[in-house]
OpenMM code with the backbone's topology and positions (N, CA, C; nanometers):
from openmm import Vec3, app, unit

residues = "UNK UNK UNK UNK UNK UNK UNK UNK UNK UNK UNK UNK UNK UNK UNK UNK UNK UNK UNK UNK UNK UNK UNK UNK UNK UNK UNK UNK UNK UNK UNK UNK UNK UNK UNK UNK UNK UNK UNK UNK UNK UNK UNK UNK UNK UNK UNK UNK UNK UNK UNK UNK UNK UNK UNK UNK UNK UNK UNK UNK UNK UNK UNK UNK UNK UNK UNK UNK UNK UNK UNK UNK UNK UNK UNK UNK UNK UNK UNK UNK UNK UNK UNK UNK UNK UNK UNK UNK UNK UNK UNK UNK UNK UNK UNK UNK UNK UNK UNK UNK UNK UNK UNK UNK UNK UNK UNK UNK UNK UNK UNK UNK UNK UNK UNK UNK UNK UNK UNK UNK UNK UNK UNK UNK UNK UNK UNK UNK UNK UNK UNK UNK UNK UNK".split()
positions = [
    Vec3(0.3921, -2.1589, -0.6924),
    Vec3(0.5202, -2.1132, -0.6391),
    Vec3(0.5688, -1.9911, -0.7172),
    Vec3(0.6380, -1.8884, -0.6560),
    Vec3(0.6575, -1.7817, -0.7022),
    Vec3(0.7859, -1.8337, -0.7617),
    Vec3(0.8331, -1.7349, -0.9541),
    Vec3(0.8941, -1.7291, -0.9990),
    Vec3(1.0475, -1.6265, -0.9483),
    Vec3(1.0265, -1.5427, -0.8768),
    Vec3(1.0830, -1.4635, -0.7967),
    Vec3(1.1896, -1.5215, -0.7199),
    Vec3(1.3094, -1.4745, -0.8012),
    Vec3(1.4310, -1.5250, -0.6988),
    Vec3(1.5276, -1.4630, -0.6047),
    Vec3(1.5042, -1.4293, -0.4523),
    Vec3(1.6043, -1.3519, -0.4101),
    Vec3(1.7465, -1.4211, -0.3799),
    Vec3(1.8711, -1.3283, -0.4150),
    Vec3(1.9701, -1.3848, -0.3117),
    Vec3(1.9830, -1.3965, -0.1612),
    Vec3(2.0777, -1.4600, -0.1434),
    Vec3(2.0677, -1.4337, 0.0537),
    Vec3(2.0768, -1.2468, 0.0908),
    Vec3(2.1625, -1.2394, 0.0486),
    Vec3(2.1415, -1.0327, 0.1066),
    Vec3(2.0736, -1.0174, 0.0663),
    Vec3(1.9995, -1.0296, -0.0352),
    Vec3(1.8504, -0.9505, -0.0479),
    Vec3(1.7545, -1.0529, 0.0828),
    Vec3(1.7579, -1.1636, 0.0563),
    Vec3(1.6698, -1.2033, 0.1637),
    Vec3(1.7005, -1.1596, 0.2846),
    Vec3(1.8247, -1.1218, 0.3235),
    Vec3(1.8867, -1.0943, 0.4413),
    Vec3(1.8104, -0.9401, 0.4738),
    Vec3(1.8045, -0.8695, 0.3896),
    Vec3(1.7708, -0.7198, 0.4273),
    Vec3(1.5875, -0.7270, 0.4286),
    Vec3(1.4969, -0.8073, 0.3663),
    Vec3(1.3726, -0.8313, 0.3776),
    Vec3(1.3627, -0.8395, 0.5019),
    Vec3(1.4317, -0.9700, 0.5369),
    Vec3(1.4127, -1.0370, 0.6958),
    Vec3(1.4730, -0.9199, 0.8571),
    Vec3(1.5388, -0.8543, 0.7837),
    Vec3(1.5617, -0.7673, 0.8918),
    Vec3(1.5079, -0.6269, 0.9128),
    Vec3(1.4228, -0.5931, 0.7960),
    Vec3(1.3222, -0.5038, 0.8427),
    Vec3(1.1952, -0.5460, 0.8832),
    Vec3(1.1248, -0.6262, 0.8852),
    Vec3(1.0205, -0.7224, 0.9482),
    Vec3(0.9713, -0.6847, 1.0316),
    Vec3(0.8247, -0.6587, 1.0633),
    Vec3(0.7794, -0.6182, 1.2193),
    Vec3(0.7375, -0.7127, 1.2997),
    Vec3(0.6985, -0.7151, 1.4266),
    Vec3(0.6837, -0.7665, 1.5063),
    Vec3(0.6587, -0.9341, 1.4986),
    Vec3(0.5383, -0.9032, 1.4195),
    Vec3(0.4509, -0.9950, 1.3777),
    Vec3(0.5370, -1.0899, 1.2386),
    Vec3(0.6287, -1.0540, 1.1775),
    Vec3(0.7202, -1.1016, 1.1121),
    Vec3(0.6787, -1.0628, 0.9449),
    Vec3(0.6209, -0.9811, 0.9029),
    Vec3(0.5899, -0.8906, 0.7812),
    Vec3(0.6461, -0.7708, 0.7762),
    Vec3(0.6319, -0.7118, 0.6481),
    Vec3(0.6977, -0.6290, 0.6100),
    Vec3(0.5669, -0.5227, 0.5669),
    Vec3(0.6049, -0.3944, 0.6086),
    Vec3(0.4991, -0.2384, 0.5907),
    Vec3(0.5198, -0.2420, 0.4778),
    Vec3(0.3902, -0.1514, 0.4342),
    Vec3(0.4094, -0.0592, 0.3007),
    Vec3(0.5298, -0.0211, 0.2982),
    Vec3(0.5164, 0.1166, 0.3866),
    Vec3(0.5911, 0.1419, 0.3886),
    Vec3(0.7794, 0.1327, 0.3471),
    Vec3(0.8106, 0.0402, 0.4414),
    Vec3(0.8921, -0.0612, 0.4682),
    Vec3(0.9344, -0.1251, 0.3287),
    Vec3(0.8432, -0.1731, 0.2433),
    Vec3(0.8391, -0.2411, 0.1241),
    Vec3(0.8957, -0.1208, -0.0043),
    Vec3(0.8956, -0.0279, 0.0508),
    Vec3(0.9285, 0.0488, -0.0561),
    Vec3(1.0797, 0.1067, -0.0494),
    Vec3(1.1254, 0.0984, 0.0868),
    Vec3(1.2628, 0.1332, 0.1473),
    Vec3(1.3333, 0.0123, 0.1151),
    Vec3(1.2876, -0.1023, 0.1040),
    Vec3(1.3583, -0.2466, 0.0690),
    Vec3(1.3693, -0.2392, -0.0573),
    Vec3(1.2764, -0.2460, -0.1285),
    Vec3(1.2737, -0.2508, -0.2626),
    Vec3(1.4371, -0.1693, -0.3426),
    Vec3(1.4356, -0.0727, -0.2431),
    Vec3(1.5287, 0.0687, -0.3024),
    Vec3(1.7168, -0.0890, -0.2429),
    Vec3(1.6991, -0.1068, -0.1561),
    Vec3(1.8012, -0.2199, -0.0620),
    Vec3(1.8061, -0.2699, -0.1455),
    Vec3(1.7391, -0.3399, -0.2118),
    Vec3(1.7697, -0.4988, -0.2913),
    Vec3(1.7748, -0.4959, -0.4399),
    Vec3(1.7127, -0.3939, -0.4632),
    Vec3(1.7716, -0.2912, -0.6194),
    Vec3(1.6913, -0.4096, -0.7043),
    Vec3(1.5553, -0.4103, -0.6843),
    Vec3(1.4091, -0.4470, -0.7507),
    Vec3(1.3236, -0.3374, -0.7442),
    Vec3(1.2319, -0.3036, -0.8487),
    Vec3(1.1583, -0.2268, -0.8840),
    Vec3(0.9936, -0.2333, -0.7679),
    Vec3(0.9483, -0.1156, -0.6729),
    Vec3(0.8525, -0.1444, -0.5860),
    Vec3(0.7366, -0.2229, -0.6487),
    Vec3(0.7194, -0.2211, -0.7625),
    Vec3(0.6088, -0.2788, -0.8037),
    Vec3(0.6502, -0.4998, -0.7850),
    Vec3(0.7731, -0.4874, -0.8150),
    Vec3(0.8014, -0.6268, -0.7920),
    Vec3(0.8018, -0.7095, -0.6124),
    Vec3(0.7602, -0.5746, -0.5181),
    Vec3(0.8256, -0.6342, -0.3811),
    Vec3(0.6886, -0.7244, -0.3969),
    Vec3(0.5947, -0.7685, -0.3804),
    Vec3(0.4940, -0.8201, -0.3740),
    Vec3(0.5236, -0.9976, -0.3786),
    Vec3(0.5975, -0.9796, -0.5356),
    Vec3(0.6414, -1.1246, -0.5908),
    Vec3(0.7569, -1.1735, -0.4965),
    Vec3(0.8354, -1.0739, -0.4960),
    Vec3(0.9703, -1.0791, -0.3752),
    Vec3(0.9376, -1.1190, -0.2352),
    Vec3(0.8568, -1.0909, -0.2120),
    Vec3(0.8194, -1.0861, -0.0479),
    Vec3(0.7502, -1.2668, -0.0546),
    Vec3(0.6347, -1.3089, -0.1430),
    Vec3(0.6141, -1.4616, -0.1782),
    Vec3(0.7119, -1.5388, -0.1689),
    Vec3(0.7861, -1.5077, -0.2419),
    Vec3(0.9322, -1.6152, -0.3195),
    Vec3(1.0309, -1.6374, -0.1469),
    Vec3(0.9776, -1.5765, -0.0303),
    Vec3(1.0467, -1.6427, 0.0713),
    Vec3(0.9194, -1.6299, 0.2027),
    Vec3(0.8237, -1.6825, 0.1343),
    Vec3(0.7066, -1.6124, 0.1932),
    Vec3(0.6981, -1.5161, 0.3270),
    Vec3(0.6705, -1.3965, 0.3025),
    Vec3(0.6532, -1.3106, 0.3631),
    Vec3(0.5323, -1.2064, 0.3046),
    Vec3(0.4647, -1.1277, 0.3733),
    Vec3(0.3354, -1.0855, 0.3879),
    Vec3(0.3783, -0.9764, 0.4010),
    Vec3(0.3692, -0.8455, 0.2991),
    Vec3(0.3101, -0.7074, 0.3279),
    Vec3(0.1609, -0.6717, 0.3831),
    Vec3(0.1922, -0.5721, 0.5094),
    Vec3(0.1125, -0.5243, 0.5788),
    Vec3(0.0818, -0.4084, 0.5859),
    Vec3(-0.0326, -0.3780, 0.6127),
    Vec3(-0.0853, -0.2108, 0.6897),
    Vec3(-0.0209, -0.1020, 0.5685),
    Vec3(-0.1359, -0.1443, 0.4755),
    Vec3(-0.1461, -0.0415, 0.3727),
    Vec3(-0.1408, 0.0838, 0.3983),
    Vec3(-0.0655, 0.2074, 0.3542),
    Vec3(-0.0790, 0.3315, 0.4187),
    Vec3(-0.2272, 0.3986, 0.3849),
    Vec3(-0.2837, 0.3434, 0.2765),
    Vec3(-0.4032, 0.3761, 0.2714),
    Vec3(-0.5370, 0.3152, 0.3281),
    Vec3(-0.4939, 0.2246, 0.4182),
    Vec3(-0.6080, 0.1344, 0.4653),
    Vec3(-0.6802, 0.0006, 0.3793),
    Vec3(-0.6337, -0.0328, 0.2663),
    Vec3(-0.6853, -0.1619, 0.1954),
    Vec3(-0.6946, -0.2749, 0.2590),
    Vec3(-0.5615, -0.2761, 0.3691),
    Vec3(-0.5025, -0.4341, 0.4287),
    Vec3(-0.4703, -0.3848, 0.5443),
    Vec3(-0.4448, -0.4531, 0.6709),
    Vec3(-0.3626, -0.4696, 0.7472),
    Vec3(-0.4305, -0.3483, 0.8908),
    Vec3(-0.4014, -0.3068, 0.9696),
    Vec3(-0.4227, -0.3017, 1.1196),
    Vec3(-0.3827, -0.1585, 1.1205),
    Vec3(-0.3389, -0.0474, 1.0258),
    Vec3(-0.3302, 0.1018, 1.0717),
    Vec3(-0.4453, 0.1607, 1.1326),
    Vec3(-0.3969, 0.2169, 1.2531),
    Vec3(-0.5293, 0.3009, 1.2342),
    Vec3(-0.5709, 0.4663, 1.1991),
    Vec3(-0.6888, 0.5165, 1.1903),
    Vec3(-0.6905, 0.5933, 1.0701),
    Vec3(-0.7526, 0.7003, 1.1480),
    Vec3(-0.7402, 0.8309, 1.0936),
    Vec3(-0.7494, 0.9411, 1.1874),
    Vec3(-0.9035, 0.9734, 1.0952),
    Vec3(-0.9950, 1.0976, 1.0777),
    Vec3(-1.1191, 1.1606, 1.0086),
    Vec3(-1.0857, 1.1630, 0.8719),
    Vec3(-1.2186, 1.1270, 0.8126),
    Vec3(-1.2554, 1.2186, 0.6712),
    Vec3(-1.2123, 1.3581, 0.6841),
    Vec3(-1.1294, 1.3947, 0.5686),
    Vec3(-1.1567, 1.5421, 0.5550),
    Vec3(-1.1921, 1.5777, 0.4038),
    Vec3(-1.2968, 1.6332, 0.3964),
    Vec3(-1.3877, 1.6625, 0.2883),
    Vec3(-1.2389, 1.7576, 0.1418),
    Vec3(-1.1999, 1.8228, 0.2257),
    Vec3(-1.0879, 1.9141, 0.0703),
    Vec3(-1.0183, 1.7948, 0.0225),
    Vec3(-0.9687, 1.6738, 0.1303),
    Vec3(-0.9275, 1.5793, 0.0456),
    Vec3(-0.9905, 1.5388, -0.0616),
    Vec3(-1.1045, 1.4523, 0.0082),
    Vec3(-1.1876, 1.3570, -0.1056),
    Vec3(-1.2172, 1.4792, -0.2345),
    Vec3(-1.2693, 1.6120, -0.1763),
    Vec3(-1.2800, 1.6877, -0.3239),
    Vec3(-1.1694, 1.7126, -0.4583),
    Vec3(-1.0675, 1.6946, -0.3576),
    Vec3(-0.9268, 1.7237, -0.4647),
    Vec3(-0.9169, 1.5761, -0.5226),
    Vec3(-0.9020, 1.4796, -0.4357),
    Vec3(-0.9187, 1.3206, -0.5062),
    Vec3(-1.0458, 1.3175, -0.6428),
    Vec3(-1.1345, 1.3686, -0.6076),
    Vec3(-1.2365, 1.3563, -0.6733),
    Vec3(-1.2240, 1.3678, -0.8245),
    Vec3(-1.0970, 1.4902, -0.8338),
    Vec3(-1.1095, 1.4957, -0.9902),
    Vec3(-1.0446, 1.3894, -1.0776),
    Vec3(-0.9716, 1.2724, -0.9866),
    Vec3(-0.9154, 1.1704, -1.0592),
    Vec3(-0.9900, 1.0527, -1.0417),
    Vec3(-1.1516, 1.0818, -1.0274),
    Vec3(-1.2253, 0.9586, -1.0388),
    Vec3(-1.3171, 0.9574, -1.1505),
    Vec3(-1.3734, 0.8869, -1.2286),
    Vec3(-1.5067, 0.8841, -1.2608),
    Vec3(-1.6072, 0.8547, -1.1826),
    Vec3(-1.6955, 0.7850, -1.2327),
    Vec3(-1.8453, 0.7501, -1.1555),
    Vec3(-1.7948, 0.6484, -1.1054),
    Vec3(-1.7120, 0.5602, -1.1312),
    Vec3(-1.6461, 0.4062, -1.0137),
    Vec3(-1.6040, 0.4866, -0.8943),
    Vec3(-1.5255, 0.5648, -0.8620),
    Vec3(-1.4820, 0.6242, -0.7274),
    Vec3(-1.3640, 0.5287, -0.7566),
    Vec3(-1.2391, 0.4915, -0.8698),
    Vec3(-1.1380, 0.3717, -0.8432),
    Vec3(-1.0632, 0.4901, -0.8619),
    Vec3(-0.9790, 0.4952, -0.7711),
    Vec3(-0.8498, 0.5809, -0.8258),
    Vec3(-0.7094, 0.5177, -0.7746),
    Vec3(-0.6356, 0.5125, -0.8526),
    Vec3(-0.4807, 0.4136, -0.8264),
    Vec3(-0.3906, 0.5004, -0.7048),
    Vec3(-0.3370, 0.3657, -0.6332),
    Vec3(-0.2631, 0.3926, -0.5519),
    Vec3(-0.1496, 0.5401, -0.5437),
    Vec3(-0.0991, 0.5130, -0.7089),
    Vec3(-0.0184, 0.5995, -0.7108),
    Vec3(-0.0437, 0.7609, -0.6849),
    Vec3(-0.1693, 0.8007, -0.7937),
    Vec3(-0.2183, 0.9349, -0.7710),
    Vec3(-0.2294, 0.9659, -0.6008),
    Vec3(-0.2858, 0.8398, -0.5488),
    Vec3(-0.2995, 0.9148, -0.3736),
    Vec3(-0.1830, 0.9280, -0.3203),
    Vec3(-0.0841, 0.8656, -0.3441),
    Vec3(0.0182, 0.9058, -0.2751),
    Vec3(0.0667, 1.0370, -0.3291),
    Vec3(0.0679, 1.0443, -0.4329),
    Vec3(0.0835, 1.2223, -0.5054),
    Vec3(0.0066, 1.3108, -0.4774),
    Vec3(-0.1314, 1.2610, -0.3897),
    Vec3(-0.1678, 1.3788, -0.3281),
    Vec3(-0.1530, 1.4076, -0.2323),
    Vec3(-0.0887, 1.3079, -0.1391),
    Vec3(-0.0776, 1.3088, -0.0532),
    Vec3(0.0727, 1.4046, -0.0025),
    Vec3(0.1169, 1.4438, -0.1400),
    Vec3(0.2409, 1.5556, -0.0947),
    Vec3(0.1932, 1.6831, -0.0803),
    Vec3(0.0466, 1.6962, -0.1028),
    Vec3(-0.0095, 1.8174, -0.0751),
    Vec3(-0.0669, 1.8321, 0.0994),
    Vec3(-0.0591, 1.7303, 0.1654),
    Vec3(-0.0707, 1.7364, 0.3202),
    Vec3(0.0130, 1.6168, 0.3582),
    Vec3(-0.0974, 1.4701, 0.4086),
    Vec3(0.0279, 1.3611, 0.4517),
    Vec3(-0.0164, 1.2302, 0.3821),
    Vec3(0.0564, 1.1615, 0.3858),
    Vec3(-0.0457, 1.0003, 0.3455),
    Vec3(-0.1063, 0.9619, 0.4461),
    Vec3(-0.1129, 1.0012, 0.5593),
    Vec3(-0.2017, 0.9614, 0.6783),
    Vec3(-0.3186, 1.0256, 0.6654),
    Vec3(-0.3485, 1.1525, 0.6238),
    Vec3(-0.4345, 1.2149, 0.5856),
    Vec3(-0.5319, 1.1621, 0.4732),
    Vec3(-0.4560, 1.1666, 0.3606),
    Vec3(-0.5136, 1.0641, 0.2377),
    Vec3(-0.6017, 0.9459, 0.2905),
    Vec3(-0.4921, 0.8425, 0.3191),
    Vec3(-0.5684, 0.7333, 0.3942),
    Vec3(-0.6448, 0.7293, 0.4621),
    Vec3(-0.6845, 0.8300, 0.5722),
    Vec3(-0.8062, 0.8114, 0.6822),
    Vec3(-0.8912, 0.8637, 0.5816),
    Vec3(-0.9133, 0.9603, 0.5044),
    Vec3(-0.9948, 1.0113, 0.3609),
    Vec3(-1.0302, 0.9264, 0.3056),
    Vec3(-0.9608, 0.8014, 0.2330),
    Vec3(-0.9676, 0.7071, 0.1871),
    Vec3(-1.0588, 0.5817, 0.2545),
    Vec3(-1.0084, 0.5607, 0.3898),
    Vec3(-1.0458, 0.4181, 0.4474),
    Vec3(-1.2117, 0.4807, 0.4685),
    Vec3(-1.2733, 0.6523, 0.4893),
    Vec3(-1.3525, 0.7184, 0.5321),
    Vec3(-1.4605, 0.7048, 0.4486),
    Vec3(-1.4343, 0.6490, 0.3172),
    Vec3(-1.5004, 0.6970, 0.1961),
    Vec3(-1.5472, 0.6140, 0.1231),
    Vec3(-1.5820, 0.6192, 0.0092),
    Vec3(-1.6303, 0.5535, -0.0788),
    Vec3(-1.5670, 0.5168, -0.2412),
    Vec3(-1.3845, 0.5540, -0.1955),
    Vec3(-1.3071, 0.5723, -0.2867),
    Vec3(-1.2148, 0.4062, -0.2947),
    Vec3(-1.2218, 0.3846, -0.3971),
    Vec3(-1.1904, 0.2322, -0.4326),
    Vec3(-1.0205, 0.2686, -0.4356),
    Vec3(-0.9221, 0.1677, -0.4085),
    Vec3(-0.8059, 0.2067, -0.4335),
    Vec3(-0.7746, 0.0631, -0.5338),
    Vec3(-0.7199, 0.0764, -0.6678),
    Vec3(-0.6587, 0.0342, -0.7393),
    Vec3(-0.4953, 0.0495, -0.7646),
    Vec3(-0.4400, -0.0789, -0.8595),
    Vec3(-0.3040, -0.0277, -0.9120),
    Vec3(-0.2035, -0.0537, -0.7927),
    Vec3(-0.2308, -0.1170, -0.6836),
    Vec3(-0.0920, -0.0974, -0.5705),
    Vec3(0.0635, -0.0714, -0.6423),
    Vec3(0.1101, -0.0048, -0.5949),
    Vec3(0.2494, 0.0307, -0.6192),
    Vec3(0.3248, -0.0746, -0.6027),
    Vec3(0.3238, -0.1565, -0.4662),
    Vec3(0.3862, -0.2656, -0.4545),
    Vec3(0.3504, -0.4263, -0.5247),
    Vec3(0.2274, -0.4132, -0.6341),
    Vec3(0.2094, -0.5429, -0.6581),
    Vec3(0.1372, -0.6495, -0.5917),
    Vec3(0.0698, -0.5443, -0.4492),
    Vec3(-0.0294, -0.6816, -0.3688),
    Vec3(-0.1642, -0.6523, -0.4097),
    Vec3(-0.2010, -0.5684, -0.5297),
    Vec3(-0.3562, -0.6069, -0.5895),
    Vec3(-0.3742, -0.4743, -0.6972),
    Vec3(-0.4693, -0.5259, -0.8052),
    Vec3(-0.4875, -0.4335, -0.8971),
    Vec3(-0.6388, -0.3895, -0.8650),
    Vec3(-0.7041, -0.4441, -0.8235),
    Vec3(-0.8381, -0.3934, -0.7606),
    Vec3(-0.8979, -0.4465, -0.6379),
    Vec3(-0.9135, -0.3528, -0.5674),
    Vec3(-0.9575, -0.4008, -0.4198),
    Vec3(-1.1037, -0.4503, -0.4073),
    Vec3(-1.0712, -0.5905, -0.3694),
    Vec3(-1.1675, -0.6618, -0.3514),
    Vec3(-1.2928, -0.6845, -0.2854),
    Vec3(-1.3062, -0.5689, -0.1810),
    Vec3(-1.4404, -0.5258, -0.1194),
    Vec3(-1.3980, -0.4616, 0.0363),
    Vec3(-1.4953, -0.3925, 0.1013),
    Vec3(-1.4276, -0.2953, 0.1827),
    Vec3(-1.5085, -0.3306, 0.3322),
    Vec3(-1.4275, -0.3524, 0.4056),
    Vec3(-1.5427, -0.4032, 0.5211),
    Vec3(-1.6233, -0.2801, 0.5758),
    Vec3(-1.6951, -0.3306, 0.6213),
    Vec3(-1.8290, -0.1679, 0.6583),
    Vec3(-1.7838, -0.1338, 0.8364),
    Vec3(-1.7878, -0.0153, 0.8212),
    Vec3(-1.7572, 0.0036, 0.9612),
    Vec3(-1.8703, -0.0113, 1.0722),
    Vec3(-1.8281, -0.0563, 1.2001),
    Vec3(-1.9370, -0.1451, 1.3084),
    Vec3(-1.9967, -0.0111, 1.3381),
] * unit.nanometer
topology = app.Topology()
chain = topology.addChain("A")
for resn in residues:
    res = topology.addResidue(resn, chain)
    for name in ("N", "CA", "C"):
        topology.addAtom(name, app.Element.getBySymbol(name[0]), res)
């Protein structure tokens, strides 16, 4: 059981950004986080403690986005924040991603052979294996 305690308005503002399916986006998780005045790295524990499920990683790790081409200047500019693992943390991609979009990043990402570590939000410190495309 999660140690994580929300009040009702904080639970109240979780539950009312919710999609369809009754989870909460990346996205989404990071605009709440800012609502309920917890640190993004904690929404993860937050989102448990009334169980609820972050979805649809903007980078493709989890969840049902779908993802536009590889583009090669990405992965080369990513490149210099890898070693020989190819792990590079969530955070740096989203910082590169102010150099075009995070949609960009991510289809680069989901395209590749680039491990994403470190989530910002707290739903994993290393990604656990990558399904192969059909």
């Amino acid at each position: 059981m999660s140690k994580f305690q929300l009040d009702e308005t904080q639970k109240d503002l979780v539950l009312t950004n919710l999609d369809e399916d009754g989870k909460l986006s990346c996205l989404k998780a990071f605009k709440v986080a800012r609502l309920i005045g917890v640190k993004p790295i904690q929404m993860s524990e937050a989102c448990k403690s009334i169980n609820v499920k972050i979805t649809n990683c903007e980078l493709g790790v989890f969840g049902k986005l779908e993802f536009k081409d590889f583009e090669e200047n990405i992965y080369n500019s990513l490149s210099r924040n890898f070693a020989y693992d190819k792990k590079v943390e969530c955070k740096i991609l989203w910082d590169e991603a102010r150099n075009s979009t995070l949609k960009r990043v991510g289809s680069t990402v989901k395209a590749s052979d680039i491990k994403v570590t470190h989530c910002q939000l707290g739903c994993f410190r290393e990604r656990k294996g990558k399904k192969e495309n059909a």
